[in-house]
C-alpha positions, 0 to 999 in steps of 0.5 A, a space after each residue: 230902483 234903490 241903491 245899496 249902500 256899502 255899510 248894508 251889503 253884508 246885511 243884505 246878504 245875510 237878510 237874503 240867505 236867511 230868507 232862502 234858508 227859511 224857505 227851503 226849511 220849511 217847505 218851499 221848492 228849490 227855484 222858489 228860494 233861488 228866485 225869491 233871493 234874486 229878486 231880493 238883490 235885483 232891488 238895487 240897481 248898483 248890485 251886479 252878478 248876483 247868486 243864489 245857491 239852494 240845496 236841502 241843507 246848504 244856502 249860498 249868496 254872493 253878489 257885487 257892489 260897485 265892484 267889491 264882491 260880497 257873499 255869505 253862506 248858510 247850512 242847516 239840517 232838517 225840513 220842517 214843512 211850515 206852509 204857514 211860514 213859506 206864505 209870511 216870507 212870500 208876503 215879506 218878500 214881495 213887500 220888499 222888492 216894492 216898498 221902501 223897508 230897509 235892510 235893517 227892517 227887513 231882517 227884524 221882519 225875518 226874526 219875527 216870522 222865524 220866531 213866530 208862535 209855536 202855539 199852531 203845533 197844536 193846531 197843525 195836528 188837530 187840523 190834520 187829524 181831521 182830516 185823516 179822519 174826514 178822509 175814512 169815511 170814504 173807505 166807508 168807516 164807522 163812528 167809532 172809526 173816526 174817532 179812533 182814527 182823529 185820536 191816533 192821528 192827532 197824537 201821532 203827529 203832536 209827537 212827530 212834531 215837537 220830536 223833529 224840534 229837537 233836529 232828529 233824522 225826519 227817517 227816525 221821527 217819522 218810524 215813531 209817529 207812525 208807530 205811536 199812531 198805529 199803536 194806538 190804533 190797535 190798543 182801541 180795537 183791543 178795547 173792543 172800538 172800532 171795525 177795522 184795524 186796516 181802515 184806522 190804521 191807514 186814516 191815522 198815518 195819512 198825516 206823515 205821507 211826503 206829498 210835500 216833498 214828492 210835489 216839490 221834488 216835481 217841481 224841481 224837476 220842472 224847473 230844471 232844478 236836478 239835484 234837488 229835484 233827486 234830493 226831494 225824491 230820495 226824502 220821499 223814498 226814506 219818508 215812505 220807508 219810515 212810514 213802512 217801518 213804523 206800521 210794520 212794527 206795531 202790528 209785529 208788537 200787537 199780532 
């Protein structure tokens, strides 16, 4: 195993509390964060009592070295759900542990994945507007309720993301994708489109349901992780009564 320097420690430590801070920001569960950053520090063999620490806003490592202990600490707000950016961080991390990439490589590495092409947003909502289309058919929707269904979706959460950018509450972002989506929903069956209001207005807020974080609050419990495991759940809750609100409020404005 490699040994550490002193002059790379508090790199080290920044390079791992960024990369749990990423993790859990973007959609990972908690004990992966934890497990990914320990075994970050476990590549060196000179590196003692180490400690990761992740909740849903805050990051904690701590280790030592030779004797001399180190740490540093992240805080942040907001989950942004990035699966695309979980997978590049496993990638990175498992590189790391098995190939020779310094510190310093490593945290340019980070800086890349962080600052990664904005330009999926487009293709995030596009991909789940199919889906939630694709998804009516099975609720035996028409065309013309597909149609209405990949447009509200698509729009609905094209907003809801580049809205959450600027660090909203995700209980406010998602009150307005989901009316924006319903919204635009019954503005179409206004025109005359479409067959069902229900249909298309349950197809077009499937992007926004919190399967993420209801599965990674699962997980968490599984893995002994109670906090954060309560944390997930009570986002789920909030997720889902934002969802409620949203759609509450168009049909309020549209009956």
């Amino acid at each position: 195993m490699a040994i550490l320097e002193r002059k790379d420690a508090d790199k080290l430590a920044v390079l791992v509390a960024n990369v749990a801070k990423l993790l859990v920001k973007n959609g990972a569960e908690i004990y992966r964060a934890e497990d990914t950053g320990r075994r970050m520090c476990e590549k060196y063999q000179n590196i003692e009592y180490i400690n990761v620490y992740a909740t849903y806003n805050l990051v904690m490592v701590s280790f030592s070295l030779n004797g001399e202990e180190f740490s540093t600490m992240r805080t942040f707000h907001g989950v942004e759900y990035n699966l695309s950016k979980v997978a590049n961080i496993n990638e990175f991390s498992r590189r790391f542990t098995t190939e020779g990439i310094s510190v310093d490589e490593g945290i340019k590495a980070i800086e890349n994945i962080y600052f990664e092409n904005e330009e999926k947003m487009f293709r995030m909502s596009l991909y789940a507007a199919l889906g939630s289309a694709f998804l009516i058919v099975n609720f035996k929707g028409g065309i013309q309720d597909f149609i209405i269904t990949l447009i509200a979706a698509f729009i609905g959460e094209l907003c809801f993301i580049r809205i959450s950018k600027r660090e909203i509450p995700i209980f406010i972002n998602t009150i307005i994708g989901c009316f924006i989506a319903s919204s635009i929903c019954h503005l179409t069956m206004m025109l005359g489109f479409g067959t069902s209001i229900n249909i298309v207005v349950m197809g077009s807020i499937m992007p926004f349901l919190p399967g993420v974080s209801f599965t990674n609050s699962v997980r968490d419990f599984l893995s002994g992780e109670v906090q954060s495991g309560l944390m997930a759940l009570v986002q789920s809750l909030i997720i889902a009564s934002g969802m409620a609100l949203g759609v509450s409020s168009s049909f309020l404005l549209f009956s």
